[in-house]
Every structure is written in structure tokens, then in C-alpha cells.
C-alpha positions as CSV (number, residue, x, y, z in Angstrom):
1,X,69.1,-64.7,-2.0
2,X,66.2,-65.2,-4.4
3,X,63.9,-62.3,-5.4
4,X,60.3,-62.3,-4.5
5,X,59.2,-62.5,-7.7
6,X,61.5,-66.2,-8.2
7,X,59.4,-66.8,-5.1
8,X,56.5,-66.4,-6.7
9,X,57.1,-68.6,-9.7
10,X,55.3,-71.8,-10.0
11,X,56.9,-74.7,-8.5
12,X,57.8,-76.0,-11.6
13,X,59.4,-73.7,-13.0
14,X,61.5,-72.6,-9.5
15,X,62.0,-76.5,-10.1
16,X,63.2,-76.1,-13.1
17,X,66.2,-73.4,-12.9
18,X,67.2,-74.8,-9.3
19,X,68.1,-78.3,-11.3
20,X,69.9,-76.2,-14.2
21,X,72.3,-74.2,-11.8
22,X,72.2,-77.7,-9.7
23,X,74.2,-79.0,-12.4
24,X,76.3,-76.5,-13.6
25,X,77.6,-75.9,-9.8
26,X,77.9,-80.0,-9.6
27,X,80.0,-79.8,-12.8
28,X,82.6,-76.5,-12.2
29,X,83.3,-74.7,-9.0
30,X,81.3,-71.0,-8.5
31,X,84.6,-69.0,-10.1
32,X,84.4,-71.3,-13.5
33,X,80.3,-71.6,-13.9
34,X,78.3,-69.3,-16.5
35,X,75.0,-68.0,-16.2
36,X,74.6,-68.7,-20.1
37,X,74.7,-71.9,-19.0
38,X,72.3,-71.9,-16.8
39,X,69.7,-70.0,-18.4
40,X,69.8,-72.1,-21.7
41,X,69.4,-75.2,-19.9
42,X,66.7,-73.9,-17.9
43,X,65.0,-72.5,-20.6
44,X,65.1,-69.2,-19.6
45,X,65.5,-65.9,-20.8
46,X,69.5,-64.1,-19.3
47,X,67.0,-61.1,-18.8
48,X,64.7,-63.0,-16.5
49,X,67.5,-64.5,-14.6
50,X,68.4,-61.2,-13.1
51,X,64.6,-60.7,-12.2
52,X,65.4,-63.8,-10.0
53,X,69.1,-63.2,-8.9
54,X,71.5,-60.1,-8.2
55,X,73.9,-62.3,-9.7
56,X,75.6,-66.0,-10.1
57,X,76.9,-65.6,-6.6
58,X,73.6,-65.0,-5.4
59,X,72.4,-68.2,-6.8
60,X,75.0,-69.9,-5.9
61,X,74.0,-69.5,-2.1
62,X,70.4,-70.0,-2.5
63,X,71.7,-73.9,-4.0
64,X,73.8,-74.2,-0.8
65,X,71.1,-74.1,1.3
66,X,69.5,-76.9,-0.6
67,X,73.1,-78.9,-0.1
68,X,72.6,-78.3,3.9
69,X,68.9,-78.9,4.1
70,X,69.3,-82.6,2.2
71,X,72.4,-83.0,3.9
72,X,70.4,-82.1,7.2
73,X,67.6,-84.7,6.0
74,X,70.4,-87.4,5.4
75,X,72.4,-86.8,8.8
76,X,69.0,-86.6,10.5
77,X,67.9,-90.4,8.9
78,X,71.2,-91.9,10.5
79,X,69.5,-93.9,13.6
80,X,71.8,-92.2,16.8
81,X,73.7,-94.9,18.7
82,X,72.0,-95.5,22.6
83,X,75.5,-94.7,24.0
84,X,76.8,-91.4,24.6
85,X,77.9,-90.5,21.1
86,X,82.4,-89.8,22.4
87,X,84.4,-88.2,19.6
88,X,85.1,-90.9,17.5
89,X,81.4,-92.1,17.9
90,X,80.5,-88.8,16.4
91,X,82.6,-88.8,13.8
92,X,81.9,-92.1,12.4
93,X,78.3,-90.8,12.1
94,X,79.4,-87.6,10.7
95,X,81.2,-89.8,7.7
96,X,78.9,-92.2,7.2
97,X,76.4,-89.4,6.7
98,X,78.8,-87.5,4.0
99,X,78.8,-91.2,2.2
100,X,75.2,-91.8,2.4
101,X,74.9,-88.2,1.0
102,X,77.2,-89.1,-2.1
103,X,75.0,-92.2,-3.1
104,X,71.7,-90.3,-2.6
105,X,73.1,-86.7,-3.9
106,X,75.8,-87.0,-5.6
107,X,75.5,-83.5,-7.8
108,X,74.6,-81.8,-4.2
109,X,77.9,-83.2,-2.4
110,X,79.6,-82.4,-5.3
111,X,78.4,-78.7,-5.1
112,X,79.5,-79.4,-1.3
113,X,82.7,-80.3,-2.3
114,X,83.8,-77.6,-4.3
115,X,82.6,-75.3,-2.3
116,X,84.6,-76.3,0.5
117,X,88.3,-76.7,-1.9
118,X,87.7,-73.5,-3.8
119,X,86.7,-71.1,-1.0
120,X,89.2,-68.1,-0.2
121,X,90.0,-69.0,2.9
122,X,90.8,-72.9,4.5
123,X,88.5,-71.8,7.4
124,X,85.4,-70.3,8.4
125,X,84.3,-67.3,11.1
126,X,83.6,-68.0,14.6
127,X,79.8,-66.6,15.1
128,X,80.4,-65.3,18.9
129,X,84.2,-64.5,18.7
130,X,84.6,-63.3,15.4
131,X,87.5,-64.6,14.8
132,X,88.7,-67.1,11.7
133,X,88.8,-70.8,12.9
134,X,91.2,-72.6,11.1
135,X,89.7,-75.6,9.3
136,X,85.8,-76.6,9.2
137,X,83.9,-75.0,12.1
138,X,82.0,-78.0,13.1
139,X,85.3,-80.4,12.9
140,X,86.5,-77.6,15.3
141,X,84.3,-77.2,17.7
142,X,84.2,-81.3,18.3
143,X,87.6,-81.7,18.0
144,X,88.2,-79.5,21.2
145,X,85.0,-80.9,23.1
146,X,87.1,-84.0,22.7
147,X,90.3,-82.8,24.3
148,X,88.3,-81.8,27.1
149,X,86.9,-85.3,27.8
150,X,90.3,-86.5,27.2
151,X,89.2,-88.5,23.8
152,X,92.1,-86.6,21.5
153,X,95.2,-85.8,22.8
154,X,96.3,-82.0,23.8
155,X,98.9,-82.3,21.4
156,X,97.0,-82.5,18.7
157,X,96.5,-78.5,16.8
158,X,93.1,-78.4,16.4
159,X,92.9,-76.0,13.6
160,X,95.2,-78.5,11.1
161,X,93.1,-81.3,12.5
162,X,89.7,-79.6,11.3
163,X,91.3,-79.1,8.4
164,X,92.3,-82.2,7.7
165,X,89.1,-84.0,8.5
166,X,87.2,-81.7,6.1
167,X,89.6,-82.9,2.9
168,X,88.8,-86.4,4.6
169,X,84.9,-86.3,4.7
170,X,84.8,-84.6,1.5
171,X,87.6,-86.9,-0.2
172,X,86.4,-90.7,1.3
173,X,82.3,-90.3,0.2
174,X,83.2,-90.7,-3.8
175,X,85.6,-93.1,-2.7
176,X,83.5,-95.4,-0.4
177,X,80.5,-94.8,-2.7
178,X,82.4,-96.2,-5.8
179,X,84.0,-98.8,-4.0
180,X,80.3,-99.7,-2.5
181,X,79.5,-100.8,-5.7
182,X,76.0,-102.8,-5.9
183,X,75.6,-101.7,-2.2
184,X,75.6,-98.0,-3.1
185,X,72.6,-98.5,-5.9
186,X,70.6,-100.5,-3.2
187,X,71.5,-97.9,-0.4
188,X,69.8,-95.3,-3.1
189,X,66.9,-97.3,-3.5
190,X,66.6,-97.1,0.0
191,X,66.6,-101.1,0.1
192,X,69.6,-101.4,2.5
193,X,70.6,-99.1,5.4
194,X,74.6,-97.8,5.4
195,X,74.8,-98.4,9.0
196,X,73.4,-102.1,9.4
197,X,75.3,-103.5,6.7
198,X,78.1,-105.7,8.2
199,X,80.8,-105.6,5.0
200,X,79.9,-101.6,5.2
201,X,80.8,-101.1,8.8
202,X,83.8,-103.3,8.1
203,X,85.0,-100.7,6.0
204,X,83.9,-97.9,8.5
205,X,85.8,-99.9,11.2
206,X,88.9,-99.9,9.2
207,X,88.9,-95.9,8.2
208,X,88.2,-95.2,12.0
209,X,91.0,-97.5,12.9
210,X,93.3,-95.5,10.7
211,X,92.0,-92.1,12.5
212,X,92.3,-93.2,15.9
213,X,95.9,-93.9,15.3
214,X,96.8,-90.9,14.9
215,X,94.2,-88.8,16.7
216,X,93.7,-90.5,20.0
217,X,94.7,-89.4,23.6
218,X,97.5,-92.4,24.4
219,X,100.3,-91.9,22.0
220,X,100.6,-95.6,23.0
221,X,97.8,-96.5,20.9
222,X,99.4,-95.0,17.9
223,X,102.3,-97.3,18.6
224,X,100.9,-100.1,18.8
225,X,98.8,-100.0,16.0
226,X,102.0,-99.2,13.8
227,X,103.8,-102.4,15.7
228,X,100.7,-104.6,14.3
């Protein structure tokens, strides 16, 4: 993490090299970015940098924790639904959040991105068991809430699951954003709202559609949607 004496910087300057390694990581995964880079275009001296940083890594996770506090702030801005939020409730919200974060940030989801498709390991540690959890921790963790309240089917191998809903959160936000079009500019402007626009929630009604087919408790369901 940062040195006290980045800390210490003014505000501007902090500023100035968190934007330059902003866009580097938004451009090239961790293993591919160069601290040449990001010194030139933050107009400072290599030697200085490592007054700042142990090393790119190092960096590297001080930005992340800017990607989960804006995509905290973005998540946290969704109004929550009156209803008791089931599993698909909550993961509606959970993608319309990753979309909304696109349009706003779309360098930080980027960062978010490739962090997530060029990490070592398709998974992530379990902080009381210790133990790797296939797939993203948080898709995990809901994923079998829901099998107990008999929302997803007990068929259905959690860890592949998780996994699989990570590629999808990360992989639909460019899509939706681009295919947004005009609605993604205004939703950055802050002059429309991603979860009370109709033709929007259309498109959310037809992606949840798609997931429910093939996650939900009643293999029925998944039958008839097929025999449509």
C-alpha cells in the first residue's frame, strides 16, 4: 500500500499519479503495465515512484481499492426494492450496478475487469474457512443462500455457477452500456436513473429471463421457457 510520504503529497499531485496508473491499468492487465508508463505520464520522476510504492503491484492494489470504493458508491445509489430482495432480486441489482458502473467508470470497471480474467486462480479464499471458493466469493455465498430458500435448484454446482456469473457481470456492462446508446450519456450525466427507465428494465427483464432458465429451482421452468 502507499508510503507515508505518497500520503503526505498534496492532493493534487496524489491526484495526479492515481489518474496516470488509472489509465495504464484501464488499458493492459497488471502482468503487461510499465511503471515508465506511468511515471512519464504522471510527470514524475521513476526514483520518486518507489518513494511512493514498493513496486507496480503495490500500486496496483492501492487503485483497486478505489475500483471497490466507487463501485461501493454506485451499488449504494441503486434505490433497494421494498420486498425482500430473493436471489434473483439480488442479482438483478447486482448487474444493474456493474452496468451503471461501466457508464460512470468505465476505466475503473475496466481495471475491475481485468483483474478478475487475469488473476492466477478462477476463485478467491474463504476468510473463516480458508479454503479456495471456486468462482467469485460474493456470487458464492448468494448462490447457496439461495438453495437454502429453495430459489436455485440443489443441482446446480455452486462453484461453476459463481464462476459463471462473474464472466457474466463483468462481460454484459460494456455490452448493455454500448447498446444503451443515448441512455448511457444521460445516465452519466446523472439525468436519467438505470432502474426507472422502462426500455432499460426491458432489457434487464429479458437477461434475467435468460438466467432464470437455467438457474431456477423447478426444472419445469427451464422447459417451458425453451417450449416458448
Amino acid at each position: 500500500m502507499p508510503t507515508e510520504t505518497f500520503r503526505n503529497l498534496p492532493e493534487s499531485k496524489r491526484l495526479q499519479i492515481e489518474h496516470a496508473a488509472i489509465t495504464e491499468f484501464a488499458a493492459k492487465p497488471l502482468q503487461s503495465a510499465s511503471v515508465n508508463a506511468i511515471v512519464s505520464q504522471a510527470g514524475i520522476a521513476k526514483g520518486s515512484f518507489y518513494q511512493y510504492f514498493e513496486n507496480i503491484a503495490d500500486l496496483h492494489s492501492h487503485i483497486l481499492t478505489i475500483v471497490s470504493k466507487k463501485k461501493l458508491e454506485v451499488i449504494n445509489s441503486l434505490p433497494l426494492d421494498n420486498a425482500n430482495l430473493d436471489t434473483f432480486r439480488y442479482l438483478r441489482r447486482v448487474l444493474q450496478a456493474a452496468v451503471e458502473f461501466q457508464i460512470r467508470y468505465p476505466e475503473l470497471a475496466s481495471i475491475e475487469r481485468f483483474e478478475r480474467f487475469y488473476s492466477d486462480q478462477p476463485g478467491s479464499i474463504d476468510p473463516e474457512t480458508g479454503e479456495r471458493v471456486g468462482g467469485d466469493r460474493r456470487f458464492h455465498a448468494f448462490l447457496t443462500q439461495g438453495i437454502l430458500h429453495d430459489d436455485i435448484a440443489t443441482w446446480v454446482d455452486v462453484d461453476m455457477a459463481a464462476f459463471m456469473l462473474g464472466i457474466v457481470e463483468g462481460g454484459i456492462a460494456p455490452y448493455l452500456a454500448e447498446r444503451l446508446g443515448e441512455r448511457a450519456s444521460q445516465i452519466a450525466a446523472g439525468e436519467l436513473s438505470i432502474v426507472d427507465d422502462s426500455p432499460i428494465q426491458d432489457l434487464f427483464d429479458n437477461l434475467m429471463d435468460i438466467l432464470e432458465a437455467g438457474l431456477a429451482r423447478d426444472p419445469q421452468i427451464r422447459k417451458d421457457f425453451y417450449s416458448k
